[in-house]
C-alpha positions in Angstrom: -7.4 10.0 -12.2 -5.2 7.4 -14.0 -2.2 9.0 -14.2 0.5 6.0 -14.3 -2.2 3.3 -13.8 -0.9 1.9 -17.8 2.3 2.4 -19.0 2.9 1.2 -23.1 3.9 -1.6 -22.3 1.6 -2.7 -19.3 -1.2 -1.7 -22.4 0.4 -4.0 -25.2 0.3 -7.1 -22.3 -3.0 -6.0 -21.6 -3.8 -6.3 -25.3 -2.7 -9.9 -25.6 -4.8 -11.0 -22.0 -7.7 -9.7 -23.7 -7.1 -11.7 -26.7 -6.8 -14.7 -25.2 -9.8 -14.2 -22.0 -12.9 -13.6 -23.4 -14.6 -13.2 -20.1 -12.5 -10.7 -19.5 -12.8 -9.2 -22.8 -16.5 -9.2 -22.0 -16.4 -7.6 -18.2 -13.8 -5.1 -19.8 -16.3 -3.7 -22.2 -19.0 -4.0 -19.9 -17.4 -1.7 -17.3 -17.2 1.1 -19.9 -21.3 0.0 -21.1 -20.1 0.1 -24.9 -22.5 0.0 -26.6 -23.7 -3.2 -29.0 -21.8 -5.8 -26.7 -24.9 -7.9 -26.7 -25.1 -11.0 -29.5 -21.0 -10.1 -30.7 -19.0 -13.1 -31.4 -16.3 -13.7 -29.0 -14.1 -12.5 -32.4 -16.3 -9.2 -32.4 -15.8 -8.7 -28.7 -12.2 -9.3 -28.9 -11.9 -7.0 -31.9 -13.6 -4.5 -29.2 -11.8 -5.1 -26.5 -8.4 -5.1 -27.9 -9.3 -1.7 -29.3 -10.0 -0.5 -25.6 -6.6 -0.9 -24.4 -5.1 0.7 -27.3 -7.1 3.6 -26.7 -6.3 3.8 -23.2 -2.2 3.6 -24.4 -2.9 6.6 -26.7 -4.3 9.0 -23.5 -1.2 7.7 -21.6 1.3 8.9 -24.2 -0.6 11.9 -24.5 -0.6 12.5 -20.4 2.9 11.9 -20.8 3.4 14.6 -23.0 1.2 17.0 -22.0 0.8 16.2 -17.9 -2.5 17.8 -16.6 -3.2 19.9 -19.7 -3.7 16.5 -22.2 -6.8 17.0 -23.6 -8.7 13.5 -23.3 -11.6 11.9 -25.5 -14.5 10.6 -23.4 -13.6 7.1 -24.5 -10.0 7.8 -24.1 -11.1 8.8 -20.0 -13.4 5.8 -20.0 -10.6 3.2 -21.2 -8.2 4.3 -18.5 -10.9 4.0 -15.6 -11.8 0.1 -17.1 -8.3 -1.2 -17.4 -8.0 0.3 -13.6 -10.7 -1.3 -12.6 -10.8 -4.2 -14.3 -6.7 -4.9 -13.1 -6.1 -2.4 -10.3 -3.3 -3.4 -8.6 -2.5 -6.9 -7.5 -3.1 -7.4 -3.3 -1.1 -11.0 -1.9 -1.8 -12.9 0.8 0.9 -13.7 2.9 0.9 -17.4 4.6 4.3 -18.6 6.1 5.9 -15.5 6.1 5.8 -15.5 2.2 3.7 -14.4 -0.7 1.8 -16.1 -3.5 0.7 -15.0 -6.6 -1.0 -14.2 -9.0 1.8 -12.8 -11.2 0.9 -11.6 -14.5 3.9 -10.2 -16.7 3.9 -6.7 -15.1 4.6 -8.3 -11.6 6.5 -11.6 -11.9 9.8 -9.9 -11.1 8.5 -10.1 -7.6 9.5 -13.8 -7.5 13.0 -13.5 -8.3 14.5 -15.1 -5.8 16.9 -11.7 -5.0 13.8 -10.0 -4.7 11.3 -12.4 -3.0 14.2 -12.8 -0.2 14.7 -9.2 0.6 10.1 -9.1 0.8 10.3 -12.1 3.1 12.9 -10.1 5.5 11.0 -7.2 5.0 7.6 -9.2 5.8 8.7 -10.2 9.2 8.7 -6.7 10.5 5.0 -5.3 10.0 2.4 -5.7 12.5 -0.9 -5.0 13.1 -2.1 -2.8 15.8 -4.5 -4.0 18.0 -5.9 -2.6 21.4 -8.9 -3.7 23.7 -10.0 -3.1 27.1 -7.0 -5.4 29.4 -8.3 -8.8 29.6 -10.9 -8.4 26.6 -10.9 -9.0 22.9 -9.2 -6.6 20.7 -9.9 -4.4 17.5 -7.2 -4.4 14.5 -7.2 -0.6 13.1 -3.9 0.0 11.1 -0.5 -1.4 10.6 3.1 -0.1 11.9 6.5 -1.5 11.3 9.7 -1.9 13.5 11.7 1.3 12.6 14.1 0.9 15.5 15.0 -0.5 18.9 11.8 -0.8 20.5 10.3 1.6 18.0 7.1 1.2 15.7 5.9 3.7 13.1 2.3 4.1 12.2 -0.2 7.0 11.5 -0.9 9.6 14.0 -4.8 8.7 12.8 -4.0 5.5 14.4 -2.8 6.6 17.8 -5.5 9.7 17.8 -8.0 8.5 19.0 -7.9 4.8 19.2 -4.9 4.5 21.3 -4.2 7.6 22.9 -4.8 11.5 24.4 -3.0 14.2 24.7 -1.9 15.0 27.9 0.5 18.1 28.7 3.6 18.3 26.3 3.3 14.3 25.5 1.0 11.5 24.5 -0.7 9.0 26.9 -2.2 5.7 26.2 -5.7 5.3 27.5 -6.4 4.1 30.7 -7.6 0.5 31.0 -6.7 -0.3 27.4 -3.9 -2.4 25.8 -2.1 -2.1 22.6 -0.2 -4.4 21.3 0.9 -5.1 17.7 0.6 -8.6 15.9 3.1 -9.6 13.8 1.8 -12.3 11.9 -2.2 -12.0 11.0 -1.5 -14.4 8.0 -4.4 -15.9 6.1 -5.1 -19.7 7.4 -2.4 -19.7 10.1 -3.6 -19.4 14.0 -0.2 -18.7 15.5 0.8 -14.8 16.9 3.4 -12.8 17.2 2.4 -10.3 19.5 3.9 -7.3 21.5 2.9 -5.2 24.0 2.8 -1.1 23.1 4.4 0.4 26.4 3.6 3.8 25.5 3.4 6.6 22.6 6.6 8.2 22.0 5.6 11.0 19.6 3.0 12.3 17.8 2.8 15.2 14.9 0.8 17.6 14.8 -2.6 17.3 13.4 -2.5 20.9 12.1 -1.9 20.8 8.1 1.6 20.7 6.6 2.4 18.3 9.4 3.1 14.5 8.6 0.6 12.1 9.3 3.3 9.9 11.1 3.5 8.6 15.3 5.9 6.6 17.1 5.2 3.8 19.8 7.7 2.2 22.0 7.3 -1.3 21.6 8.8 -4.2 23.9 11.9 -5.6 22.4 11.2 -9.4 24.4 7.7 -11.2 24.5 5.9 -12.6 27.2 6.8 -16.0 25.7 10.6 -14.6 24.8 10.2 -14.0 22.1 12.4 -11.3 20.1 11.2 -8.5 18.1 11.3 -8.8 14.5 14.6 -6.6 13.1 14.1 -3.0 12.4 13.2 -1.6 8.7 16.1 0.7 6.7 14.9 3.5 5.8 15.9 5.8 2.5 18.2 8.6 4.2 18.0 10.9 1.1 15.2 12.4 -1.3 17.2 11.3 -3.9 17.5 7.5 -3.7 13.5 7.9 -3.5 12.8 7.9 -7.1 15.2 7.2 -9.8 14.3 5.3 -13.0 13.3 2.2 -11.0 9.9 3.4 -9.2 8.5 0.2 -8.5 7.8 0.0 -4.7 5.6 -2.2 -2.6 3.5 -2.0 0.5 3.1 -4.4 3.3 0.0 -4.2 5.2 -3.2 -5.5 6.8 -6.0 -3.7 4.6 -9.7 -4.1 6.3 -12.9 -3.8 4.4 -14.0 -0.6 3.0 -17.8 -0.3 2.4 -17.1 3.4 0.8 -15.6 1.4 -2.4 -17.7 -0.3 -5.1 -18.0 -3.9 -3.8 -17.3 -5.8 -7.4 -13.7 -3.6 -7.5 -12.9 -4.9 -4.1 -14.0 -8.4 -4.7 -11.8 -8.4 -7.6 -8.3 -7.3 -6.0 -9.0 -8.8 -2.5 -11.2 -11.7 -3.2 -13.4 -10.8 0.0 -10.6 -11.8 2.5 -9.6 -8.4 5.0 -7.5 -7.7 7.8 -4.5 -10.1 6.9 -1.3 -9.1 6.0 -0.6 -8.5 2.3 2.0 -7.7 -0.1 1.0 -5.3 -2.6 3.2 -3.7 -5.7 2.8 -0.7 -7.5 5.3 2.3 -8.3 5.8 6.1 -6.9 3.6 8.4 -9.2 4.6 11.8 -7.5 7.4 12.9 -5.5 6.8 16.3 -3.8 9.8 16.7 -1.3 8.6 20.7 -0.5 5.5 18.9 1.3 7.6 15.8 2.5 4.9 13.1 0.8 4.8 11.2 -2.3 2.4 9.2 -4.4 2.0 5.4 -5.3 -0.7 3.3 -6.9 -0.3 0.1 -4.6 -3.9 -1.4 -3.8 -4.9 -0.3 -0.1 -7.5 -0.1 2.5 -8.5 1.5 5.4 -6.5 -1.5 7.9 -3.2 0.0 5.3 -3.0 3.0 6.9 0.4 2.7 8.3 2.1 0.5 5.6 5.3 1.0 4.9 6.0 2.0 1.3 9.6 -0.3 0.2 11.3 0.5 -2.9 12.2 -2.8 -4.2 15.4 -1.8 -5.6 16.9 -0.9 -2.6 14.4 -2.6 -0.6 14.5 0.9 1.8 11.5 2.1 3.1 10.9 5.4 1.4 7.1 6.3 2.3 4.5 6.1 5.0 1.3 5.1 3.8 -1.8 7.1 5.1 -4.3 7.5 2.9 -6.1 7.0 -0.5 -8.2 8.1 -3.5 -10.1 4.8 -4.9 -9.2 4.4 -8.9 -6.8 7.1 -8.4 -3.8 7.4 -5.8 -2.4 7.0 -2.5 -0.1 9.0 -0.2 2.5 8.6 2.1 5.0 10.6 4.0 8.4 10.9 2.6 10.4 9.1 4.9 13.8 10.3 4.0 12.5 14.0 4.8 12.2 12.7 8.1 16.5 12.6 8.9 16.5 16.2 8.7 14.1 16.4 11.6 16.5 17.2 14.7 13.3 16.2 17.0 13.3 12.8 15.6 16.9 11.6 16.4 16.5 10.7 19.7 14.8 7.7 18.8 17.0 6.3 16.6 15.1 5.4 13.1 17.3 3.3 11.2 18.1 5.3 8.3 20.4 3.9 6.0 22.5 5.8 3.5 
């Protein structure tokens, strides 16, 4: 459920916001309805809330000891889901082809200047998919990112069946519709960025075991002449996937979501959808025999698609394609991808 959501340290920082917020003392303790909250001083409260987050550091050290066999309290259960909910995982607007905070302790490597360069480079390359009837208005439904010459990756729940039908041996877009993919979509900020979809390269296989994963063919020059944005490395090895820097980010367009509690998503998205957002988090799972892994970066249904960049390397390493509110999200394992002999021919820029 929370598995990775507070490490020690993340708890004793938690421990001093507490201390000094009593609003969010009092919203901490009310998401876990202890009990007596009403008529505490804001000392008593703090007393309370401050012993929250300890709590919730004790069932993480005892998850890390034991894994899926730990044996937790109620309240140790009911810490981790408040500090989840009450923090989940920052979600930044992008305007001007950069991001903005907020930064707490836990994130504000993000705005090293090493690291805020390579998330700007990286920002440039992630769309969002649109498609309409030719002439008409279109509909966002997912993201893709330039993982080639002329090639975009994105979920095969993207392309089947908004943009697409099988047809034969290969993929065809649907007749009378255009797809094109947006590259900006940035919060206060009019201008496009957009490029026509020529047609659907490849899709997997719905059946299970198969990767969630499609690739379109993209046009490399613009109606207006414009280039298109610089293709994504991508991890070539499992290995360079998770070491003992997991922290990764996603860049994406996540839409509203009415199958999450409303106060959760007011609180990480601030009611603002379908823009293009930078959000951390680190792997939580690697499983290389299924070719996915696991990460606890904020997303919505407009994510699907995201690419998953480890921030160390700034490679992609994952495919973002689905998720489990207050608990995980999944992605393909990118760098199982290379040993694919039927995705060569289109040249993914894997990096070694």
């Amino acid at each position: 459920m929370a598995q990775g959501a507070l490490s020690s340290k993340r708890a004793e920082e938690l421990a001093e916001a507490v201390k000094n917020d009593p609003q969010k003392t009092a919203l901490l303790l009310d998401l876990v309805c202890v009990d007596g909250v009403r008529g505490k001083t804001e000392k008593e409260l703090t007393a309370k809330g401050v012993s929250l987050v300890r709590t919730a550091a004790t069932a993480l050290a005892e998850i890390s000891k034991d894994g899926t066999r730990a044996a937790l309290t109620l309240p140790q259960l009911a810490s981790l889901e408040a500090i989840v909910r009450l923090t989940g995982r920052p979600s930044m607007l992008i305007q001007q082809g950069d991001f903005n905070g907020p930064l707490d302790k836990s994130w504000e490597h993000l705005a090293l200047d090493l690291n805020r360069n390579k998330i700007k480079r990286t920002l440039q390359s992630v769309g969002r998919v649109y498609f309409g009837s030719k002439g008409g208005n279109g509909r966002g439904i997912g993201t893709a990112w330039v993982a080639g010459s002329g090639v975009l990756v994105t979920n095969r729940h993207v392309v089947d069946p908004h943009l697409g039908k099988k047809s034969g041996d290969g993929w065809n877009l649907h007749e009378g519709t255009r797809v094109w993919v947006d590259f900006l979509v940035e919060e206060q900020n009019a201008k496009t960025l957009e490029f026509e979809v020529k047609r659907i390269l490849h899709v997997e296989d719905g059946a299970a075991g198969h990767p969630d994963l499609a690739l379109l063919e993209v046009e490399t020059r613009n109606a207006a002449g414009e280039t298109l944005p610089a293709p994504l490395p991508i991890a070539s090895n499992d290995a360079e996937v998770r070491t003992s820097d997991d922290h990764v980010y996603t860049i994406g367009y996540p839409g509203f979501d009415d199958t999450h509690e409303s106060e959760v998503l007011e609180q990480i998205f601030g009611g603002i959808y379908g823009r293009k957002r930078l959000a951390p988090g680190v792997i939580t799972a690697l499983d290389a025999s299924t070719c996915s892994l696991q990460h606890d970066c904020s997303t919505l249904k407009g994510s699907s698609g995201s690419c998953v960049v480890r921030l160390a390397t700034n490679k992609v390493v994952g495919l973002h394609f689905r998720g489990t509110q207050l608990s995980q999200n999944e992605a393909v394992l990118m760098a199982k991808m290379i040993a694919e002999a039927r995705f060569k021919e289109f040249g993914l820029h894997f990096v070694p």
